[in-house]
C-alpha positions as CSV (number, residue, x, y, z in Angstrom):
1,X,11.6,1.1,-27.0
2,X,10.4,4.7,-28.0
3,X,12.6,7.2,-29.0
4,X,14.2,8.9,-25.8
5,X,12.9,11.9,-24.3
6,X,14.7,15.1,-22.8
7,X,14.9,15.7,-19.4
8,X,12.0,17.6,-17.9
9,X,11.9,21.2,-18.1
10,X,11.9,21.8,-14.4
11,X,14.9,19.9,-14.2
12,X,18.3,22.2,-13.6
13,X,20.7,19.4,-14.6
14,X,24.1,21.1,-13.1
15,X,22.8,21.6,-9.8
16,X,23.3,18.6,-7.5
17,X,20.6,17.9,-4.7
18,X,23.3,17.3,-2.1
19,X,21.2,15.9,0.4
20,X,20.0,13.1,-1.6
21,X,23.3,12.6,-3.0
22,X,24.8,12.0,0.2
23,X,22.0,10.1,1.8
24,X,22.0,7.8,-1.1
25,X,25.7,7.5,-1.6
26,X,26.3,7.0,2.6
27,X,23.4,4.3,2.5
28,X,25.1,2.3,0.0
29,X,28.5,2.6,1.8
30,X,27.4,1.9,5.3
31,X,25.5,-1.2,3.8
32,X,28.2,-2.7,2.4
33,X,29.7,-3.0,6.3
34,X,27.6,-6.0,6.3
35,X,30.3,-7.7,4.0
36,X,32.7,-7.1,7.5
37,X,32.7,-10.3,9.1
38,X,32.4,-9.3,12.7
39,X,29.0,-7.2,11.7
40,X,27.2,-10.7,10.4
41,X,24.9,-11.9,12.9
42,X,21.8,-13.3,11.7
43,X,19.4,-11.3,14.1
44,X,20.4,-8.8,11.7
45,X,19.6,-10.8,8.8
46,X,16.0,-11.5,10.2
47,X,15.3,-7.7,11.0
48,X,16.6,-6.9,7.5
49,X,14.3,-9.7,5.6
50,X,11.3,-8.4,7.9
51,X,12.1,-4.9,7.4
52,X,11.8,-5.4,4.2
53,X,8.3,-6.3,4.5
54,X,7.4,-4.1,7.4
55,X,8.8,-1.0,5.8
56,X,8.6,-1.4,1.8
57,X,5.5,-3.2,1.4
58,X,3.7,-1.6,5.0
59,X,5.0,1.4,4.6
60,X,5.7,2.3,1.0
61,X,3.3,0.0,-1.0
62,X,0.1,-0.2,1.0
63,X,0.3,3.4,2.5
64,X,2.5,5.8,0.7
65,X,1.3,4.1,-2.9
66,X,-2.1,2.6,-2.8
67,X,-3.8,4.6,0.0
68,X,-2.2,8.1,0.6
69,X,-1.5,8.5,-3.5
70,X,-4.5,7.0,-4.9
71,X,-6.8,6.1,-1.9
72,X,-7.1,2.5,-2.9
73,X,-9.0,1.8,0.5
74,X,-9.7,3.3,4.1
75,X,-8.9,3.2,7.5
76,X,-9.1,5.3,10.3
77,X,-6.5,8.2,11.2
78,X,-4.7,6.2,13.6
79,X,-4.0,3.7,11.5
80,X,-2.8,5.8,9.0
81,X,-0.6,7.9,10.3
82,X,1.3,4.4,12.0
83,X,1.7,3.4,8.5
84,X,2.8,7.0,7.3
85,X,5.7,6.9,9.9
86,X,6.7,3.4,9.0
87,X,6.8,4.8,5.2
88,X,9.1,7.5,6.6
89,X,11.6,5.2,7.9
90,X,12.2,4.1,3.9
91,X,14.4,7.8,4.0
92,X,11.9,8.1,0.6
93,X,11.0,11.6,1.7
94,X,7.7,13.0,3.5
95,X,4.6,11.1,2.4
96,X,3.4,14.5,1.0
97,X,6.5,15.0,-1.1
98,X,6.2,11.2,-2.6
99,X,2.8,11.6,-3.4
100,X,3.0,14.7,-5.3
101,X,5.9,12.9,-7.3
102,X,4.0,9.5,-8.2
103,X,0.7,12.1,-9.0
104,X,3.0,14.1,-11.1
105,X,3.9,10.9,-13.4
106,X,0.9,9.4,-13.9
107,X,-0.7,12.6,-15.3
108,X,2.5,12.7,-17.5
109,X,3.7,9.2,-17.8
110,X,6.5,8.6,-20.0
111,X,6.5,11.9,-21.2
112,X,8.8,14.9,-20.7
113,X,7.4,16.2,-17.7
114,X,7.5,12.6,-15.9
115,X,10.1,13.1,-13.3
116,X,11.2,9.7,-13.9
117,X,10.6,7.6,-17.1
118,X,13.2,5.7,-18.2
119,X,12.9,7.0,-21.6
120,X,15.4,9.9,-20.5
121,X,18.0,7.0,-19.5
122,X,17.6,3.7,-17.3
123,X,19.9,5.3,-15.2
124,X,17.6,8.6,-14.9
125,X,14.6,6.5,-14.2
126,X,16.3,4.5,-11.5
127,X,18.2,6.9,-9.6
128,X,19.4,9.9,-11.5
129,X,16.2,11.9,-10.9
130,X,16.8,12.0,-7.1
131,X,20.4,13.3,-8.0
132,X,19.8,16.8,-9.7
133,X,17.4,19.7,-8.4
134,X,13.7,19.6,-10.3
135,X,12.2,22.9,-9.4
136,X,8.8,21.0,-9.8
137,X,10.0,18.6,-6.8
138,X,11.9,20.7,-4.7
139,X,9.7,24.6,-4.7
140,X,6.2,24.1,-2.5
141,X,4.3,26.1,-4.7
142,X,4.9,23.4,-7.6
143,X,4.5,20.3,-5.7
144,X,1.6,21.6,-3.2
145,X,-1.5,21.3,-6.2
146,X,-0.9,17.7,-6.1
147,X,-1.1,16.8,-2.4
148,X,-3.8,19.8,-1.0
149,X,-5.3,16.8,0.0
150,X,-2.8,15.4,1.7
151,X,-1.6,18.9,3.5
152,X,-4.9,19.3,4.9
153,X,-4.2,17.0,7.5
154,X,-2.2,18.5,10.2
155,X,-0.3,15.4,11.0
156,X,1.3,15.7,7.3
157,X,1.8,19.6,7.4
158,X,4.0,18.9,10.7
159,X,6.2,16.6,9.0
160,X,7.3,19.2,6.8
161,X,8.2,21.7,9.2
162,X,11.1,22.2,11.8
163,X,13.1,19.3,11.1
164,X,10.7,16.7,12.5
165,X,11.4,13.9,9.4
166,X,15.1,13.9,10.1
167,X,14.3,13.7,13.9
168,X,11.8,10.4,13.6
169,X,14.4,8.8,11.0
170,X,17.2,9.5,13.8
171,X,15.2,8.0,16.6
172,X,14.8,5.1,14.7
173,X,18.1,4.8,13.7
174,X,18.9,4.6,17.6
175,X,15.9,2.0,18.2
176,X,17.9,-0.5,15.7
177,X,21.3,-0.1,17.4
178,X,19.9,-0.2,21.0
179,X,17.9,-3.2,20.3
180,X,21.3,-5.0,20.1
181,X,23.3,-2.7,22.5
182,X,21.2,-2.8,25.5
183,X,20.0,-6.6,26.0
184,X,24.1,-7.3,25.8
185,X,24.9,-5.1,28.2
186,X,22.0,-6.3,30.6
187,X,22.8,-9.9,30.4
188,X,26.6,-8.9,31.6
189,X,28.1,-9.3,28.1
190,X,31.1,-6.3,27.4
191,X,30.7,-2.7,26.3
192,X,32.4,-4.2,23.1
193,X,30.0,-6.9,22.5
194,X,26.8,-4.8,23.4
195,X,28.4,-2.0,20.4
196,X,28.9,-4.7,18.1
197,X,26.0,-6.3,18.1
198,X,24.1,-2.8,18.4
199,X,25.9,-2.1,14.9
200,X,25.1,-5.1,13.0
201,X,21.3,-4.6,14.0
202,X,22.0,-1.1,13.0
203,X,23.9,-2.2,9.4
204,X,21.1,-5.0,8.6
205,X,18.0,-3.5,10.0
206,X,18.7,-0.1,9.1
207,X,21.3,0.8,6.0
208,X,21.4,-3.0,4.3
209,X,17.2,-3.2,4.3
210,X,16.8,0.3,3.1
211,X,19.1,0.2,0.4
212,X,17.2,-3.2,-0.5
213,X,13.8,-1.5,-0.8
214,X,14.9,2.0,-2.5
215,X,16.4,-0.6,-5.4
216,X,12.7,-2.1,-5.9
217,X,10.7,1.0,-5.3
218,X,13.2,2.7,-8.1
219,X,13.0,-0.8,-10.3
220,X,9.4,-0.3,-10.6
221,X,9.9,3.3,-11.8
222,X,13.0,2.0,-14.5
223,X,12.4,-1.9,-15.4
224,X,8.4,-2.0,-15.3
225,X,8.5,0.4,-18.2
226,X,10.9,-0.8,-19.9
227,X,10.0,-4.4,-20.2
228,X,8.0,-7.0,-19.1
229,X,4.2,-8.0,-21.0
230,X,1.1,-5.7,-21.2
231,X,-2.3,-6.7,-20.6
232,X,-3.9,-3.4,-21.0
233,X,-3.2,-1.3,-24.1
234,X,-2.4,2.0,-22.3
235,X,-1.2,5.2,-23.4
236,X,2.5,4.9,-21.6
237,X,5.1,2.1,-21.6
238,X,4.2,0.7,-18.4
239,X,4.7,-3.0,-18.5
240,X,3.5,-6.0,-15.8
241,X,7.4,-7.4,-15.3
242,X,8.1,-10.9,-13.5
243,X,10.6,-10.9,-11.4
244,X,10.0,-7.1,-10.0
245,X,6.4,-8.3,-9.4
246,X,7.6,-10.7,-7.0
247,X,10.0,-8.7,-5.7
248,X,8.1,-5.5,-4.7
249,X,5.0,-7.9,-3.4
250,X,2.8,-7.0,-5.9
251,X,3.8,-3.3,-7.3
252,X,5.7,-4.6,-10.1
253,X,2.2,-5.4,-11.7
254,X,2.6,-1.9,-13.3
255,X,0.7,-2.2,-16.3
256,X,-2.3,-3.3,-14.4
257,X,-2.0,-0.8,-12.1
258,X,-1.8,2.3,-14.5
259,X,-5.1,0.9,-16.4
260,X,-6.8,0.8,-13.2
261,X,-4.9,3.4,-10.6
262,X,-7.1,3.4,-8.2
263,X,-7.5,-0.3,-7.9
264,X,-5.8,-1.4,-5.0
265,X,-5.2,-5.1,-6.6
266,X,-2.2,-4.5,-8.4
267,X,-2.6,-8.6,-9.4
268,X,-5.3,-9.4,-12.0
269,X,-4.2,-12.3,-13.0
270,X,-3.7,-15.9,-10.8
271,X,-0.3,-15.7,-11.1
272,X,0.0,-12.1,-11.0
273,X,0.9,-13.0,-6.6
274,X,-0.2,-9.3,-4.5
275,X,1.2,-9.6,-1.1
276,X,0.5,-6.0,-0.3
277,X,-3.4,-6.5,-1.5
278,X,-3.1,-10.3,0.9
279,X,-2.0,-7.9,3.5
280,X,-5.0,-5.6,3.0
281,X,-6.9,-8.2,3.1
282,X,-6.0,-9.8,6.5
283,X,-6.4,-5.7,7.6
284,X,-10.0,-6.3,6.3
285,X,-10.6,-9.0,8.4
286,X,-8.9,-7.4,11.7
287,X,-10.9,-4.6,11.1
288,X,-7.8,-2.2,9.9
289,X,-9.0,-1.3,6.5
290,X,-12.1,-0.8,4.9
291,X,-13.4,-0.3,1.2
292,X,-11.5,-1.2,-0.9
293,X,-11.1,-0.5,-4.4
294,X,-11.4,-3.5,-6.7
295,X,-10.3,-3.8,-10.7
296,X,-12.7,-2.2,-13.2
297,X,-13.1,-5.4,-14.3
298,X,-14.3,-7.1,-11.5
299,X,-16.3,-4.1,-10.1
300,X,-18.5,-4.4,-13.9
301,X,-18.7,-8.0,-13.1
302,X,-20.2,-7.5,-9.6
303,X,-22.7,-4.9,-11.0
304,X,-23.7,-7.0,-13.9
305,X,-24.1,-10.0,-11.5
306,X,-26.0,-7.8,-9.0
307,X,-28.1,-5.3,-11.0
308,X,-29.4,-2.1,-8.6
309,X,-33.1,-2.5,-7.7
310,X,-35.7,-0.6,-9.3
């Protein structure tokens, strides 16, 4: 491993971002009701193993990462902005505010200004970075240059004024717990059934799956470039790692995806499995997506195998 870095300059290490602090910390305390016997019920366990899908890889993978961030592919605004708001859900911040992070570190990948790379600390990388104010992160006019793109679109401009993320988080919140609550009550089961059940759908499909997917989304920013093999020699550490491959459905091809950012195949190799690009693909098919951006390497192929016409 390279030699480790100092924390960005933007970064105003004694002040704590109390918000995320407290989000993350309460996430990982609420989850851990799911250890309390009476919470278990295995609707919760199905919502939580499909949430995981549904959000990370819907939301976070395919629309926050490979379309809003690098426009991988297309679809129409409808589509879109469903996929935005399931992104939200992940309590990973507005799409806009993502974007302009993951922009910010690949122009400076693994170098000071990254907001993330693990060559600070794995612990920085991971989490740490979400923990402290970054002036670069938190002040519009730093963050706005990288996502006037994104900001053009009124529907993303909204969801940074008047409190509307914490209000479509909230409301979502409720939708888990009356899922369980209400069908109880309607089918003449007790008030104290209907709340338990409401709060294990509420603890599984809610705090449990959400801490689940912020610990891949944050592995791919720590483990993938740390270790794992390279098949591109590019100028950062980022690495294509095993396990977090799997995990994330497909992001954890990191290497691969900062030699080619655009792509949005983060899999170039057979056993390099995508989920998030098979998903794209089915949207393809359905008529959901459109255009989308292949490897280099395959795009030279398809040239050199279909020359233009003179």
């Amino acid at each position: 491993m390279r030699c480790r870095l100092p924390l960005p300059e933007a970064v105003l290490r004694h002040r704590i971002d109390w918000t995320n602090t407290l989000v993350v910390a309460s996430f990982h305390l609420l989850a851990l009701l799911a250890l309390v016997p009476a919470f278990f019920s295995w609707s919760g366990v199905i919502l939580c193993v499909a949430g995981i899908y549904v959000f990370g890889t819907l939301g976070m993978n395919l629309c926050y990462h490979r379309l809003l961030t690098h426009r991988g592919f297309k679809c129409s605004p409808r589509v879109e902005h469903t996929l935005a708001i399931i992104g939200l859900c992940c309590y990973q911040d507005t799409p806009a505010r993502w974007v302009a992070a993951h922009r910010q570190h690949h122009e400076h990948a693994d170098r000071q200004p990254d907001p993330h790379t693990p060559l600070v600390s794995f612990f920085w990388s991971h989490v740490g970075w979400l923990l402290v104010e970054n002036r670069d992160l938190s002040q519009l006019s730093n963050w706005e240059r990288y996502v006037r793109d994104i900001l053009r679109d009124p529907f993303y401009k909204a969801l940074e004024r008047n409190n509307r993320q914490a209000k479509i988080l909230l409301a979502s919140a409720a939708l888990f717990f009356l899922a369980g609550f209400v069908p109880v009550l309607a089918t003449g089961g007790t008030l104290s059934d209907a709340a338990t059940l409401g709060a294990s759908l509420l603890i599984w499909g809610v705090f449990v799956r959400t801490v689940i997917v912020w610990h891949i989304t944050w592995s791919v920013n720590s483990v993938t470039h740390l270790w794992g093999y390279r098949n591109y020699a590019t100028d950062e550490g980022s690495r294509n790692n095993l396990l977090i491959g799997f995990l994330s459905n497909g992001e954890g091809w990191h290497n691969n995806h900062h030699a080619d950012q655009r792509s949005a195949r983060h899999g170039h190799r057979w056993w390099e499995l995508d989920v998030t690009y098979l998903t794209l693909r089915a949207m393809v098919a359905l008529g959901l997506a459109r255009d989308i951006a292949m490897p280099i390497s395959q795009r030279v192929a398809q040239r050199q195998a279909n020359p233009p016409q003179q």
